[in-house]
N, C-alpha and C positions, 0 to 999 in steps of 0.2 A: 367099272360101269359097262353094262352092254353094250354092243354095239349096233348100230340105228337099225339093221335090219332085221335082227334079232327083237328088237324092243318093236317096230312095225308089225313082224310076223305076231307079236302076244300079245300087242293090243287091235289088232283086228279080228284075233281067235275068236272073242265072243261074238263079233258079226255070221260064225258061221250058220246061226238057227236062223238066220235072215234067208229066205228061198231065191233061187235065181229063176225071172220069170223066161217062160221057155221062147225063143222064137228069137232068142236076143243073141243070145249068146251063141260062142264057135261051135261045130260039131267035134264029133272024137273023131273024124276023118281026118284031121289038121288042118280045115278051115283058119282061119286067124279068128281070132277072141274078137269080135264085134264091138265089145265093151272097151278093147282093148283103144279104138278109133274115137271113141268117145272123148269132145272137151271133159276136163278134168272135170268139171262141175256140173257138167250133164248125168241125172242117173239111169238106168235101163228104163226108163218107162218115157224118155223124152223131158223131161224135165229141169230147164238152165239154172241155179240156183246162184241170182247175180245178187242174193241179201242177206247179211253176215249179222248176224244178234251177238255181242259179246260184252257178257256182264264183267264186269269190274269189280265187282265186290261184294260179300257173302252178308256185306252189314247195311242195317235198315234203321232209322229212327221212329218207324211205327211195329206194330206188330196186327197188321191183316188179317181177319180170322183165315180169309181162303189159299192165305201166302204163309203165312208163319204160326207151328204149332203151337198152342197153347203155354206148352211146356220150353218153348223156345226151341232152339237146334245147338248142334255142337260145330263152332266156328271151325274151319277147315285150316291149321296153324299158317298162319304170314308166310311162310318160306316155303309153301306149296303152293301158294298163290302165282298167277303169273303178276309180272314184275311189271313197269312199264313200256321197258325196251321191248318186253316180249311178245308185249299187248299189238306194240307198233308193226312189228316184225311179221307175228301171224296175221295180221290186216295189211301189210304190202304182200304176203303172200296169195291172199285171197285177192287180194285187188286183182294183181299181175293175170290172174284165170280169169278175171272177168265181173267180178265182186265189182259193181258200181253205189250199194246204198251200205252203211253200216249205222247201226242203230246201237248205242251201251246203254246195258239196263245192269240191276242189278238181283240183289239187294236195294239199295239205294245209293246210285249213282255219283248223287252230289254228296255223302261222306267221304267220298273218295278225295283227299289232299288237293294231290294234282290234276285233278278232272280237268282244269282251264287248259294247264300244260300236255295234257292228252289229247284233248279237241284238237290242238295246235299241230301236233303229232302226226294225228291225222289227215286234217287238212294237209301237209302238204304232200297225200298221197293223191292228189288233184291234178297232176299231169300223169299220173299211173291210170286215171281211168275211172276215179270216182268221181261221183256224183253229189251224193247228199250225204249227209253226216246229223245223225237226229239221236234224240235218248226219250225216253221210258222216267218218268221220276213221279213219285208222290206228293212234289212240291213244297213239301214242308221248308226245305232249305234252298230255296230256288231264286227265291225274290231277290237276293242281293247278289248273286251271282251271273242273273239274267244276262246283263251289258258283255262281261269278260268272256261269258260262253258266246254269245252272238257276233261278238269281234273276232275269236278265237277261228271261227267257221260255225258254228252247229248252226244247221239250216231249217229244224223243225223240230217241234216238242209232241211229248205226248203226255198230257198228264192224270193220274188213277185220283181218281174223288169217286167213292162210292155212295156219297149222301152228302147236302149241302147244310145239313140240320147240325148244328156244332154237339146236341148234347147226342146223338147217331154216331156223328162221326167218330166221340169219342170209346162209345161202345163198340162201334165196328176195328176200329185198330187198336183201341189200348191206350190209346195216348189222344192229347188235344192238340187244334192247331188247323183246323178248317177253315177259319177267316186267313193265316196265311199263304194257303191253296188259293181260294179265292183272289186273293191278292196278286198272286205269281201268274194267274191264268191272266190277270186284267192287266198287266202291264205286259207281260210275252205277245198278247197284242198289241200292242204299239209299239214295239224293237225291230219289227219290220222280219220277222220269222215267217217262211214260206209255208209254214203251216203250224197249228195249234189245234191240237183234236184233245177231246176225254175221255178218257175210260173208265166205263162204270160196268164194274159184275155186280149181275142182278141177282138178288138173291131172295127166295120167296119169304115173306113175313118179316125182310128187313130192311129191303130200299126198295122194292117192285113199286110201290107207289107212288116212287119220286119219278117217276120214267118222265112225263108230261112236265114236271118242274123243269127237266133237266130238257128237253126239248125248246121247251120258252126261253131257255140262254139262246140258242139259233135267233131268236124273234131280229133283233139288231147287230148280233155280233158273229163275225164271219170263222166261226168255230165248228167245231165238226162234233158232234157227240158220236163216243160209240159204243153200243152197250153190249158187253161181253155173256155169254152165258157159263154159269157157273161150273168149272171143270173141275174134277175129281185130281188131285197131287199129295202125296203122302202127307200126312196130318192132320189134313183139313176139313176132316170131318166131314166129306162131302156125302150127301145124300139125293136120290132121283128128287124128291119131293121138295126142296130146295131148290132145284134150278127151276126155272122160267123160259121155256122158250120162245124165240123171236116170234112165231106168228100169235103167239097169247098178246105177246106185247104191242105188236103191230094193231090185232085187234082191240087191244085197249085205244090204241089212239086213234083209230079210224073213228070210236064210238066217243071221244073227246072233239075231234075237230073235224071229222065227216071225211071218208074215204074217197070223197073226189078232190079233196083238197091235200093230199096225199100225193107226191108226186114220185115215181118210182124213178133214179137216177143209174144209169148207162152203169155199167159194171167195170170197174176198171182191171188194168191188167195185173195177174197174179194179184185177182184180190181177196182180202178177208172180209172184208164187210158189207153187207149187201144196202145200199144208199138211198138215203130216203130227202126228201127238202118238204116242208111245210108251203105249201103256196101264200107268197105276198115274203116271204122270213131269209133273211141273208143267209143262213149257216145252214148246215145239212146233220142230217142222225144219219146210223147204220146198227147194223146187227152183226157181231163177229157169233157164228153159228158152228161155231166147234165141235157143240155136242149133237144137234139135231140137221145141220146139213152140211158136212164137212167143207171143206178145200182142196183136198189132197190133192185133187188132179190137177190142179195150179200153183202148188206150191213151190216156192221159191228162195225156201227161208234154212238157215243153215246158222246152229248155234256154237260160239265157244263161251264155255263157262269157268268162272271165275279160276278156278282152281286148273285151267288148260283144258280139259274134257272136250272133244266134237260131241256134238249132239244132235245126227240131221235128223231128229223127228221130235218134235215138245212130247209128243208121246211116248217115244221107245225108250226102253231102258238099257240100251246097248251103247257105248259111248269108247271114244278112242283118245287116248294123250296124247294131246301135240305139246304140253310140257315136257315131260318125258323124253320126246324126239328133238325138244330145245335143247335140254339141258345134256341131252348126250353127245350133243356136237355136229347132227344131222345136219347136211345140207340142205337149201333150198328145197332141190330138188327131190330131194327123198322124201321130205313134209309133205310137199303137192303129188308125190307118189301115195303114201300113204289115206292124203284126204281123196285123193281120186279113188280110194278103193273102199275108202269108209261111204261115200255118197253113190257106188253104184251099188251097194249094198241096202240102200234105205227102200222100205215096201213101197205100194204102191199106196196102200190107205194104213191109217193106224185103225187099230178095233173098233168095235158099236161100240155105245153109251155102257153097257152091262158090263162086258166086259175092261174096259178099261178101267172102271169105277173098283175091279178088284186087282188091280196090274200094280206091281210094285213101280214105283217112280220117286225122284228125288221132290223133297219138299217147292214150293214154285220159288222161294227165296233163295235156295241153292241151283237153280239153272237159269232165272235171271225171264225177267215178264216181256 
C-alpha cells in the first residue's frame, strides 16, 4: 500500500487547475507561504469553514427526480464506503480545527443501521468543540426513530418535502409516503429539537404553485420553510426554464399577501437563505439562491462523502480521499495536512448559472444534500 504522502501528493494532483489567487500567497524571494500561516480550515480568500456536511450513505428510499437519475446510479460497493469508526474519526479530526456544526445527509440518512449509534459517536465530540449535530432526511423513515435520535444528541432537523399533494408527491420521487413526512415534521415539533426547517426545490410546472401553501405551515407553527432553487447535478435533467427564481417567488407572494406585510429578516451569519416572516405568523420562509444570487463569499460548508471524498465546493468536481489516507495508516496529522491543502485550494465562486449547468458533477445522491 502507498505510503500517506505519496497517496496525499495524488490526491491533491487534480486540485492543480484550481488558480492560486495572487496577493496571498509567498513571493519567489523566500518570503514564507502566507497560506502556509493559515488555520487549517481557512482558505485564501478569508474564509473559516467551521461546517462539516458528511453523508452516510449512497442509499435512498425515494427516487427524487432532481437527486436521483431516472435510470438509477451504480451503488459505490460496502467496503469502499467509510465505516463508522471512520466516520467518527474524520469528524474528531474536523472538530479538533475548529469544525463546530456537522450535519449527515445522505442518500438517506435514516437507512443507515446505526444512525442512532452514530449520533451517539458524535455527541461525545462535545467537549472537542462542537456545537450542534443536525441531518438532512426526506422523512419517510423518521417518525419512529425521532425520540432515539433526539436522546442520542441530534439537535435539529431538516426535512426535503417538495409538495404536500400525496398523488405529486408520488410523481415527484417515485414512490408514496407524504402523509408520513407530514407526520414526522408534526411530531419533530414537540421533541423539543432547536430547530425544524423544509426544504422545498421549486421547480417550474411542478410545485411552484404550492409556494403560498407551504408558507401557511409558518401561520401557527414555529418552522422555518426553505425553498431551494433548482440546481443542475448529473442526471437530473436540469433545464434553465425549470428553475424559478427567488424574486419571481417573492413576487408571487408579495401579490398573495401584500408587500408590506412582508417582513425582511436580518441575515444570519454564513448564511444560505435569505429570511423572510409573514406579519402576525410564528415561523419564517427563505430562499437558498444558489443559482441566481450565490453565497460564496460566506461560505462555510465543507463536504465528506459517503465513499471518503472532500468536497469543498457542492459545485467543483475536484475531490480528495480521506479514505484512502485512513486506510493506509496516515496519521492524524497528515489527514489535517492534506485537508488544509485541499480547502486553500477551493475558488473563490463556483461558475454562472450557464456554465455550471454543463460542468460534470456527481449525481446530488452521491455527494449527499
Amino acid at each position: 500500500m502507498p505510503h500517506c504522502s505519496v497517496l496525499g501528493k495524488r490526491h491533491l494532483s487534480n486540485s492543480a487547475a484550481f488558480p492560486r489567487p495572487t496577493g496571498i500567497t509567498g513571493s519567489s524571494s523566500g518570503e514564507p507561504n502566507k497560506a502556509e500561516s493559515l488555520p487549517v480550515l481557512t482558505d485564501l480568500f478569508g474564509r473559516f469553514h467551521n461546517y462539516l456536511r458528511i453523508s452516510i450513505t449512497e442509499r435512498c428510499n425515494l427516487r427524487c427526480q432532481y437527486c436521483m437519475p431516472e435510470e438509477g446510479i451504480d451503488l459505490t460497493p460496502n467496503e469502499r464506503l467509510l465505516t463508522t469508526p471512520e466516520i467518527i474519526r474524520v469528524a474528531r479530526i474536523f472538530v479538533s480545527q475548529g469544525v463546530d456544526k456537522i450535519r449527515l445527509t445522505g442518500g438517506e440518512p435514516t437507512v443507515r443501521k446505526d444512525i442512532v449509534d452514530l449520533v451517539k459517536g458524535l455527541d461525545e465530540l462535545r467537549p472537542l468543540g462542537l456545537r450542534k449535530i443536525a441531518m438532512t432526511t426526506n422523512g419517510i423513515a423518521l417518525r419512529r426513530k425521532l425520540p432515539l435520535l433526539r436522546q442520542a444528541g441530534m439537535d435539529g432537523l431538516n426535512v426535503s418535502l417538495d409538495t404536500r399533494d400525496p398523488r405529486k408527491f408520488e410523481l415527484m420521487t417515485r414512490r408514496k409516503g407524504c402523509e408520513h413526512v407530514l407526520r414526522a415534521v408534526a411530531d419533530a415539533g414537540k421533541l423539543g429539537f432547536d430547530f425544524v426547517k423544509l426544504n422545498v426545490v421549486v421547480m417550474r410546472g411542478q410545485n411552484d404553485e404550492e409556494v403560498s401553501n407551504f408558507v401557511e405551515m409558518t401561520h401557527d407553527d414555529d418552522i422555518d420553510v426553505r425553498f431551494i432553487e433548482y440546481m443542475p447535478f448529473d442526471g437530473n435533467r436540469w433545464g434553465k426554464r425549470k428553475m424559478v427564481g427567488y424574486r419571481e417567488l417573492l413576487d408571487r407572494l408579495a401579490s398573495t399577501y401584500g408587500a408590506e406585510n412582508i417582513q425582511t429578516l436580518p441575515l444570519e451569519s454564513n448564511h444560505t437563505a435569505k429570511g423572510y416572516r409573514i406579519n402576525g405568523y410564528k415561523g419564517k420562509f427563505g430562499f437558498i439562491t444558489s443559482m441566481t444570487h450565490s453565497f460564496c463569499s460566506s461560505c462555510n460548508r465543507v463536504r465528506i462523502m459517503a465513499d471518503g471524498n472532500l468536497k469543498v465546493c457542492l459545485f467543483g468536481n475536484t475531490e480528495v480521499s480521506l479514505r484512502d489516507l485512513l486506510r493506509a495508516g496516515c496519521s492524524d496529522e497528515e489527514i489535517i495536512q492534506t485537508i488544509g491543502s485541499a480547502v486553500k485550494r477551493k475558488k473563490q465562486a463556483h461558475a454562472g448559472l450557464n456554465i455550471l449547468s454543463q460542468m460534470p458533477n456527481r449525481p446530488m445522491i452521491k455527494i449527499g444534500g
